[in-house]
Residue frames relative to the residue before (quaternion, step in Angstrom):
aa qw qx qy qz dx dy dz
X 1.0000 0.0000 0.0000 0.0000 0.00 0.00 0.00
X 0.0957 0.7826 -0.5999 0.1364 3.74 -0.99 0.71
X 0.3692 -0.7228 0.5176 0.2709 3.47 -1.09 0.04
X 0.4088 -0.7394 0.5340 0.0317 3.63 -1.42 1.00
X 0.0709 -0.7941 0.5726 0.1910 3.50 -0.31 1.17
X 0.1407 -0.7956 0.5653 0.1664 3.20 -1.31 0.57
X 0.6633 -0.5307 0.3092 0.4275 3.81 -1.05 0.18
X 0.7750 0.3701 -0.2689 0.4360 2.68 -0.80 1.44
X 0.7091 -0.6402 0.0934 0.2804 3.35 1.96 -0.19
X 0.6752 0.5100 -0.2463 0.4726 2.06 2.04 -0.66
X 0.4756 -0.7719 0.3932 0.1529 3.55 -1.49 1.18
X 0.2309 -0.8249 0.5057 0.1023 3.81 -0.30 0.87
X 0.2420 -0.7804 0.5322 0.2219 3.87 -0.61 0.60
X 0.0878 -0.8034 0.5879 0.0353 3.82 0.15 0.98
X 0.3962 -0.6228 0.6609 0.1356 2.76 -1.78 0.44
X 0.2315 0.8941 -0.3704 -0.0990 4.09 -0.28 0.61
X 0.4407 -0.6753 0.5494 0.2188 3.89 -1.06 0.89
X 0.1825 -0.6018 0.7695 0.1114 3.31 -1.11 0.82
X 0.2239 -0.6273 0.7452 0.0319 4.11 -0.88 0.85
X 0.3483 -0.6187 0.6564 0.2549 2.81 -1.89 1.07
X 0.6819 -0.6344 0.2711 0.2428 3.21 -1.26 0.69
X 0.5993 0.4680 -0.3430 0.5515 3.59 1.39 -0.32
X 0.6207 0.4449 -0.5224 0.3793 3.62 0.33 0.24
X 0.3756 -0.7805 0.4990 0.0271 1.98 -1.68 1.82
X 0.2191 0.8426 -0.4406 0.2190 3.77 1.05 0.13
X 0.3045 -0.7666 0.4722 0.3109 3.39 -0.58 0.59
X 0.1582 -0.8200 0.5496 -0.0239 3.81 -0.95 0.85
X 0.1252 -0.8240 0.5325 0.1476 3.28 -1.28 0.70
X 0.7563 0.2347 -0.1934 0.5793 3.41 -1.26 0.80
X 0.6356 0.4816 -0.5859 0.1445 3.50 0.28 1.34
X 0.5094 -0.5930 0.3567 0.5115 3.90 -1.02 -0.88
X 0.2062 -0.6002 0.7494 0.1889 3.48 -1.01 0.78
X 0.2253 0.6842 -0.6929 0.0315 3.44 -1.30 0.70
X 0.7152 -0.1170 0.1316 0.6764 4.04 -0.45 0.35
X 0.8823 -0.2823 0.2524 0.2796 3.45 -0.11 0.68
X 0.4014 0.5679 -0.3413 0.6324 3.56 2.09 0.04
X 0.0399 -0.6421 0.7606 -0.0866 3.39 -0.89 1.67
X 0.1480 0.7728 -0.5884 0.1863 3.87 -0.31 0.94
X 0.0546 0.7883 -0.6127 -0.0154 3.73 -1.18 1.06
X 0.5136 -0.7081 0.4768 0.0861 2.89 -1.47 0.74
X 0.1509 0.8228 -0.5448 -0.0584 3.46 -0.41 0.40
X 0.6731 -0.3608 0.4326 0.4792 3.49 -1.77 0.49
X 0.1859 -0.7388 0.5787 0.2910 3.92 -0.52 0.09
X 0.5357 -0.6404 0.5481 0.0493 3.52 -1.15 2.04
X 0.1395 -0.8031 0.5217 0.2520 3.98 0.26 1.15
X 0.6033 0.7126 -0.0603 0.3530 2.91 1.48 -1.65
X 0.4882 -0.6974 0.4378 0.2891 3.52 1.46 -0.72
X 0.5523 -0.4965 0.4129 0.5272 3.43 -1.45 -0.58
X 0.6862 -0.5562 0.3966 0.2502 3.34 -1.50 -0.57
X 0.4035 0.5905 -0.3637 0.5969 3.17 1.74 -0.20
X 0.7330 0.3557 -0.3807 0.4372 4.03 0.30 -0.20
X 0.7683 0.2502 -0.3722 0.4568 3.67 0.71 0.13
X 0.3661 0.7712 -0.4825 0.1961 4.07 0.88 0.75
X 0.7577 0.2577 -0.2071 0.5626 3.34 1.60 0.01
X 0.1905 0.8635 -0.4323 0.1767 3.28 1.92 0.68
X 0.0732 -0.7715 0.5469 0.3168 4.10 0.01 0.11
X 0.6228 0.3939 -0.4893 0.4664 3.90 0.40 0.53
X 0.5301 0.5640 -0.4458 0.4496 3.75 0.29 0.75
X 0.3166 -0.5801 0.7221 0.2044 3.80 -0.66 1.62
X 0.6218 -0.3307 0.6405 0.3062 2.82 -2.60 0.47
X 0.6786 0.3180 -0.4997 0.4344 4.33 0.10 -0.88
X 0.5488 0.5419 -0.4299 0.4694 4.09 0.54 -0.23
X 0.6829 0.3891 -0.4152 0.4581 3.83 0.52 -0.75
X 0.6092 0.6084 -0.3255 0.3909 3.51 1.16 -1.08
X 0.6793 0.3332 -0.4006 0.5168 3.63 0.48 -0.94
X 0.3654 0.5620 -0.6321 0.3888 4.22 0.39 -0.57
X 0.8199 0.3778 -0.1392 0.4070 3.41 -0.14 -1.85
X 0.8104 0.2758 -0.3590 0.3719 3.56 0.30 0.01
X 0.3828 0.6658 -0.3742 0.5198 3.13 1.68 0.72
X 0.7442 0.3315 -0.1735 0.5533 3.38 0.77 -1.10
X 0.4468 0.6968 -0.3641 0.4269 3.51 1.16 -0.09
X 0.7688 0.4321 -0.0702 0.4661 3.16 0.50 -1.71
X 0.4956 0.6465 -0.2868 0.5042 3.93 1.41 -0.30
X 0.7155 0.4481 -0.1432 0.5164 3.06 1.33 -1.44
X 0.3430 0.7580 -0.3584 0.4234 3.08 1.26 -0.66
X 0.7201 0.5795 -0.0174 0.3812 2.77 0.31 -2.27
X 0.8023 0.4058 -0.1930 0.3931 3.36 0.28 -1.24
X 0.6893 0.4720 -0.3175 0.4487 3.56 1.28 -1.07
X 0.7959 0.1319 -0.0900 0.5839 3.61 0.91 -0.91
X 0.0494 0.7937 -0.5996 -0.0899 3.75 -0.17 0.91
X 0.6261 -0.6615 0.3273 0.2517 3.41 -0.98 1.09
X 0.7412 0.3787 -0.1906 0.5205 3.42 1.02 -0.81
X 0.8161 0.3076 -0.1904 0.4508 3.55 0.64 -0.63
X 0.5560 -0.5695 0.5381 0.2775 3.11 -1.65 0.70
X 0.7472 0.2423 -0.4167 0.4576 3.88 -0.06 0.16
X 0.5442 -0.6088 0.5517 0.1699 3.34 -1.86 0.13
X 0.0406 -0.7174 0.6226 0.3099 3.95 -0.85 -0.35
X 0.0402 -0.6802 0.6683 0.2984 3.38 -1.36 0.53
X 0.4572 -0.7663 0.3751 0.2512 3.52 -0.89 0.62
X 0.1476 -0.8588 0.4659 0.1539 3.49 1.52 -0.38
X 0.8121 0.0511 -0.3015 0.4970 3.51 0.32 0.79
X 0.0693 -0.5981 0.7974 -0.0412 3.49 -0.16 1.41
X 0.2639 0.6250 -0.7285 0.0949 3.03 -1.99 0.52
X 0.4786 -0.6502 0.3653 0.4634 3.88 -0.77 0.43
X 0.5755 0.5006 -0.4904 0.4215 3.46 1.20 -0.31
X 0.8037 0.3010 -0.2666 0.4386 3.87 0.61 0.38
X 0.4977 0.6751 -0.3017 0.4534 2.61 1.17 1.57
X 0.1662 0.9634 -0.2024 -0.0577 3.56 1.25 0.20
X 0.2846 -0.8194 0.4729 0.1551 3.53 -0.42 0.25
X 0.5863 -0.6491 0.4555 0.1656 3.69 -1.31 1.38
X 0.5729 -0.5814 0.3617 0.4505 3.65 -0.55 0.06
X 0.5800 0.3228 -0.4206 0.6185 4.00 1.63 0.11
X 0.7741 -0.4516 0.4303 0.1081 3.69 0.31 0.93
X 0.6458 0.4293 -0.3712 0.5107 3.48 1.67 0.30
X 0.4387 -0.7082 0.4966 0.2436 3.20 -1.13 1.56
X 0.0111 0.7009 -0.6979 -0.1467 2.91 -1.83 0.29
X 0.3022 -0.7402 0.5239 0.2937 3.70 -0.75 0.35
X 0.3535 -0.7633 0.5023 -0.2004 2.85 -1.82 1.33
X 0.6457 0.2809 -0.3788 0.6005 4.07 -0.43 0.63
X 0.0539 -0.7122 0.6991 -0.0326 4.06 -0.73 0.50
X 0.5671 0.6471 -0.4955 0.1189 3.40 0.90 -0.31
X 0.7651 0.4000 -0.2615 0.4316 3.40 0.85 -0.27
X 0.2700 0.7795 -0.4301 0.3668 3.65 1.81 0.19
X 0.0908 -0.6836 0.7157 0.1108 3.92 -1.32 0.95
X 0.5732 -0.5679 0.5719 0.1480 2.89 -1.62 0.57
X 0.1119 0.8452 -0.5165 -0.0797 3.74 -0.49 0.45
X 0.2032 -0.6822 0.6916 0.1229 3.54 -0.76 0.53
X 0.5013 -0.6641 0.5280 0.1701 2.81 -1.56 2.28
X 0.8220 0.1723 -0.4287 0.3328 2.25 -2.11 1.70
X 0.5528 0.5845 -0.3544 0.4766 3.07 1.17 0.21
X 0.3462 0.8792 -0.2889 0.1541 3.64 0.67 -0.23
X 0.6231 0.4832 -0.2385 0.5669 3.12 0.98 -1.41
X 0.7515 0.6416 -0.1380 0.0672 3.68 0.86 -0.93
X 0.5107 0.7169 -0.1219 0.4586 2.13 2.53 -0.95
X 0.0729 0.8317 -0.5390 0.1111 3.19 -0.88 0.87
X 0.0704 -0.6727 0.7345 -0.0545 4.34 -0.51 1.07
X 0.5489 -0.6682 0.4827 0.1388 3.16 -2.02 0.91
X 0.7653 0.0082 -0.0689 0.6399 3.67 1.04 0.46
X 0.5008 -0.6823 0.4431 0.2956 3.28 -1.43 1.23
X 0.0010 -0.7700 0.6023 0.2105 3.71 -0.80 0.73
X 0.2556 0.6706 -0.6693 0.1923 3.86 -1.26 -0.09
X 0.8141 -0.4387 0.3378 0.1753 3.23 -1.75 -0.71
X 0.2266 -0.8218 0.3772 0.3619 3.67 0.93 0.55
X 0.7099 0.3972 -0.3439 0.4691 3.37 -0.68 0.81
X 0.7219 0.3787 -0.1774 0.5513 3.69 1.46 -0.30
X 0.7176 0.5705 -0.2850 0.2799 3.49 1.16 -0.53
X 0.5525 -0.7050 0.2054 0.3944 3.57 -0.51 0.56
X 0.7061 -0.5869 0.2374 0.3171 3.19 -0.68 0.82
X 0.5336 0.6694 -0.0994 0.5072 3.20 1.80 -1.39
X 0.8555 0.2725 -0.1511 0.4136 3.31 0.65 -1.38
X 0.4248 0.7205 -0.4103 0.3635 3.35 1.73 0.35
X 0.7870 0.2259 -0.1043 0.5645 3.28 1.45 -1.66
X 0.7394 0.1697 -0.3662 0.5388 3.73 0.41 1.47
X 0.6706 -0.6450 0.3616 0.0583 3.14 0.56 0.66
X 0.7489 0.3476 -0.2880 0.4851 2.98 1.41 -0.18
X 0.3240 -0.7248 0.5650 0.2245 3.82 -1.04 1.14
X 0.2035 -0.7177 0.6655 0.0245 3.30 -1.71 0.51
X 0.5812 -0.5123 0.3104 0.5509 3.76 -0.90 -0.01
X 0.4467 0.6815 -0.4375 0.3802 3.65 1.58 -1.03
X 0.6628 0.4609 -0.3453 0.4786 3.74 0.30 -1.12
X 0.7141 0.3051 -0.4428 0.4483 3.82 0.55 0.24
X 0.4738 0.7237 -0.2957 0.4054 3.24 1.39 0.05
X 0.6638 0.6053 -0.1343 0.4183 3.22 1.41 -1.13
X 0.6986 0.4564 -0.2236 0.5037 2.86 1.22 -1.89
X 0.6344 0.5365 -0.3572 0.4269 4.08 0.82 -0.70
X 0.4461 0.6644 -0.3289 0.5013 3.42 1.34 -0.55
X 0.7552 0.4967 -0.1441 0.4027 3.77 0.84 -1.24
X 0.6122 0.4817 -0.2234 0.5859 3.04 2.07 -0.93
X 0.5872 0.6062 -0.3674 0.3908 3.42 0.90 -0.57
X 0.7363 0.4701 -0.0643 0.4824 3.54 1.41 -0.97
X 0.6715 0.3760 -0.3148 0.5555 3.11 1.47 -0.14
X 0.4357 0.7370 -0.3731 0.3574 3.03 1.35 0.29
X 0.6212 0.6236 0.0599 0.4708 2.75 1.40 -1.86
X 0.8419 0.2751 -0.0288 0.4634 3.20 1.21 -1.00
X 0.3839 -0.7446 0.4094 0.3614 3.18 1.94 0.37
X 0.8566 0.2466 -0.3080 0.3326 4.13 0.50 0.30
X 0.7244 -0.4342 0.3378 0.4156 3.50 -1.38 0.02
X 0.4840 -0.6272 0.4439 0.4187 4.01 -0.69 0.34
X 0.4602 0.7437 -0.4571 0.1617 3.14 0.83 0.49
X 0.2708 -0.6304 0.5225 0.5063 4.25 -0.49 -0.93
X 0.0195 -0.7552 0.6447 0.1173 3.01 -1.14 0.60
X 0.8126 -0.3435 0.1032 0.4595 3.82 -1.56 0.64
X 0.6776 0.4179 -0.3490 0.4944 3.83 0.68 -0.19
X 0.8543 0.0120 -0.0394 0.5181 3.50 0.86 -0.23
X 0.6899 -0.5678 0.4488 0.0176 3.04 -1.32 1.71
X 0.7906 0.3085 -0.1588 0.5045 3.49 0.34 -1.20
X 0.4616 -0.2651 0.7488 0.3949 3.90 -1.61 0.29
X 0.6251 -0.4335 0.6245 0.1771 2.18 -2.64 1.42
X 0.6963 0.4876 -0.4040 0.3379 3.65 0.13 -0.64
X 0.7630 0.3734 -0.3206 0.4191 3.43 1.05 -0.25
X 0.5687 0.5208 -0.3700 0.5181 3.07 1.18 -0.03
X 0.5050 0.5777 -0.3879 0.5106 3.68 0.96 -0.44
X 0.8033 0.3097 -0.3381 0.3801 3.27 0.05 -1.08
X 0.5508 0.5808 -0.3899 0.4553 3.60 1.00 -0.85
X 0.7226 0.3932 -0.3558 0.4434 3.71 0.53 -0.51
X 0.6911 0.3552 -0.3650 0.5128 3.97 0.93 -0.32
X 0.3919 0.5293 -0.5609 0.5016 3.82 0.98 0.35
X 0.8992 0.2941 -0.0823 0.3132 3.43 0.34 -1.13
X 0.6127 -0.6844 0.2051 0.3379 3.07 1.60 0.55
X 0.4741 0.8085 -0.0474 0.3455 2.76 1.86 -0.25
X 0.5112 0.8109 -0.2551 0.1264 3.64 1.13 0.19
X 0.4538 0.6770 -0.4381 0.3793 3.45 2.02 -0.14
X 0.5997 0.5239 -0.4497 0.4045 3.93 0.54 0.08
X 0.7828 0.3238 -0.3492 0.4006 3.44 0.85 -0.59
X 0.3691 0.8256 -0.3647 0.2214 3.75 1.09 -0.23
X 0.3219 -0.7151 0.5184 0.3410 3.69 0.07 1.09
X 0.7236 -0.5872 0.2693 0.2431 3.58 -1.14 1.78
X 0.7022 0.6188 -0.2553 0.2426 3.43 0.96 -1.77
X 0.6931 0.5053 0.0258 0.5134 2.71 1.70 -1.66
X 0.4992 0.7700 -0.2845 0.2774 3.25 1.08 -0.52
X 0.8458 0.1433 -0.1487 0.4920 3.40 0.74 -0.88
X 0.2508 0.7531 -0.3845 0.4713 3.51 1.73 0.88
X 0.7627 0.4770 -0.2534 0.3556 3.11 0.32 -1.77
X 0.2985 -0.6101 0.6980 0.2268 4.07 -0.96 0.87
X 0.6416 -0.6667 0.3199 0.2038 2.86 -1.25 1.26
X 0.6104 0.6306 -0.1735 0.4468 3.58 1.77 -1.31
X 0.4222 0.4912 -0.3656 0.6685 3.77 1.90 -0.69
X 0.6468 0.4998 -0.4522 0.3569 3.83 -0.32 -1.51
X 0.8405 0.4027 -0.2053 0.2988 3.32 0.03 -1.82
X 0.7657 0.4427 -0.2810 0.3725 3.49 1.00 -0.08
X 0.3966 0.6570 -0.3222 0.5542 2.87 2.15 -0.33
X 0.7630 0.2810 -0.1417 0.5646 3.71 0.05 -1.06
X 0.6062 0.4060 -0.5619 0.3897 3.99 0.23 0.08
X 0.7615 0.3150 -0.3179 0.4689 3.97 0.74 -0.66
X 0.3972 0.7470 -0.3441 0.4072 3.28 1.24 0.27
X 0.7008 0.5270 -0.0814 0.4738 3.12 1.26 -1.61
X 0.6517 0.3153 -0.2176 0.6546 3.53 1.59 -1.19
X 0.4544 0.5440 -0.5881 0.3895 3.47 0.18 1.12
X 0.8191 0.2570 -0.2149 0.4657 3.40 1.18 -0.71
X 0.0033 0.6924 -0.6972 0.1857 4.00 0.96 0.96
X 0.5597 -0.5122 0.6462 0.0830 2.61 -1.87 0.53
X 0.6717 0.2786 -0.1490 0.6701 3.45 1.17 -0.94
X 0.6072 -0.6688 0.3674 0.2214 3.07 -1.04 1.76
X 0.5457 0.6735 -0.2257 0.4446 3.45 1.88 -1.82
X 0.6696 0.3840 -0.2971 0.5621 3.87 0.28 -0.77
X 0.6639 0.5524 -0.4425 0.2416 3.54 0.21 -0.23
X 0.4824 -0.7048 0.3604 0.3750 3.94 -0.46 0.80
X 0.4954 -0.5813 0.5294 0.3693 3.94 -1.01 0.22
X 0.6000 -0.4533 0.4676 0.4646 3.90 -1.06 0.03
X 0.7206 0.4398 -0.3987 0.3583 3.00 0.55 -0.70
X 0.7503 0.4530 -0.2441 0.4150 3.42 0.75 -0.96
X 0.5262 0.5148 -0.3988 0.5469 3.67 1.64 0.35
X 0.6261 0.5468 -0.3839 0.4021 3.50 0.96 -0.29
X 0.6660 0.5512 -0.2788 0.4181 3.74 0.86 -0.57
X 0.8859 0.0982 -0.1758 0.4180 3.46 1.00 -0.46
X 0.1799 0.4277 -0.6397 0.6127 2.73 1.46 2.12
X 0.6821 0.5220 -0.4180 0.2960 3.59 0.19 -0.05
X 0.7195 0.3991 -0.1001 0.5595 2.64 1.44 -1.18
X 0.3053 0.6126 -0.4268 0.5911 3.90 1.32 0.37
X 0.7947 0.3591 -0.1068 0.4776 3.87 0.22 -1.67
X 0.5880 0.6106 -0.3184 0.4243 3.63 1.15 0.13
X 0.6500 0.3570 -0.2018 0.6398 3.15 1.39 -1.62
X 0.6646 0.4469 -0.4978 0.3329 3.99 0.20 -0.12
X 0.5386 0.7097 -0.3360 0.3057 3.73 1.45 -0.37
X 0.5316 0.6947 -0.1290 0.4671 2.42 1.92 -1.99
X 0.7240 0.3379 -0.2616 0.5416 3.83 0.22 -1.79
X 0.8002 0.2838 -0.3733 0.3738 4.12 0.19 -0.22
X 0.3589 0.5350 -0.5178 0.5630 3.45 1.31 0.59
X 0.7187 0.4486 -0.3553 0.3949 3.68 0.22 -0.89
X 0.5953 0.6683 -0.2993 0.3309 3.25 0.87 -1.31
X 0.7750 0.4766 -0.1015 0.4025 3.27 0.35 -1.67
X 0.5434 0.6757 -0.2895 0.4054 3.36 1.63 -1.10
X 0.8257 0.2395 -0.0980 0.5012 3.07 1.05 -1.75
X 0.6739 0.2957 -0.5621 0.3774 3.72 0.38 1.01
X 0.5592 0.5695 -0.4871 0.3546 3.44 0.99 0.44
X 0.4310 0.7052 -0.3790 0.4162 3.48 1.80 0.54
């Protein structure tokens, strides 16, 4: 960690990697000098996101902006406005997800990220699925081939561990990933048992229900049913509206 002057004075707190030189991973935004492979990053006071999923001092409208923070990045990444290629990132995960000291995400590791040039999609093709077990798409496990969907999936998982205060992981009480157990509980209507406690009796039901319906089409099976970033970003927006709304009301009516 160190600080960055910039023109004009002002001072940036960075975060920086020194890379060993044989790696071959592809990377953005670093220096090659004589053999000095070295990046820089904004520096994340706040950490990743995987340390604050069972945090008990974190509102649901705080979990919401997280997610529409890292949303909108993605956003970014699948359809940049100015440029003619895409990034998938192939390993969403909250642990690659970090947050500034105001709490605004930003996503983070590219090492395994491809470049795509539009219209080129269908074409792309790599010899084995790489990412995070427990986050990768299901699709791109058996054929190897990734898509932007497959970042769609893994954010799907974050969306739910969000919700559920834990990692996608099983632990000694339960057998199944969170993602399968998630979905098995919104098939069945069924989601006030898994709800991380803190948050639980916060959430307005109209936020919940839109939160976890595009949540849910993040993880189809069929890449096709899955929602674009963009179209996951609107009803997190609109999730974090109605929860403003029900604690605007709230407060209204015991300060009567």
């Amino acid at each position: 960690m160190g600080e960055l002057l910039h023109s004009g004075g002002h001072i940036m707190t960075v975060a920086v990697k020194h890379l060993n030189p044989t790696n071959e991973q592809e990377t953005v935004g670093y220096c090659d000098d004589d053999n000095e492979k070295i990046l820089v990053y904004e520096y994340a006071a706040k950490r990743s996101l995987d340390f604050y999923l069972n945090n008990n001092d974190l509102r649901w409208v705080r979990h919401l902006k997280i997610c529409i923070g890292a949303a909108s990045r993605l956003v970014y990444l699948h359809n940049p406005d100015d440029y003619q290629e895409s990034v998938w990132h192939l390993d969403i995960k909250s642990g690659n997800i970090l947050l500034d000291e105001n709490w605004n995400a930003k996503i983070t590791d590219f090492g395994l990220s491809k470049f795509i040039v539009a219209n080129q999609e269908k074409k792309f093709v790599v010899s084995g699925a790489v990412g995070t077990p427990g986050y990768r798409d299901p699709v791109y496990i058996e054929t190897g081939s990734p898509a932007k969907e497959s970042d769609i999936y893994s954010f799907g998982v974050v969306l739910f561990e969000m919700l559920c205060g834990r990692l996608n992981t099983p632990n000694k009480y339960e057998h199944r990933s969170l993602a399968e157990l998630t979905r098995n509980c919104y098939e069945k209507s069924d989601l006030s048992g898994i709800i991380f406690g803190n948050i639980k009796d916060e959430i307005s039901p109209s936020s919940l229900r839109s939160f976890v319906t595009i949540a849910y089409r993040c993880l189809k099976r069929d890449r096709e049913e899955r929602p674009s970033m963009k179209e996951i970003l609107t009803p997190l927006e609109i999730a974090l509206e109605h929860q403003v709304r029900s604690s605007f009301t709230f407060y209204a009516l015991i300060s009567l």
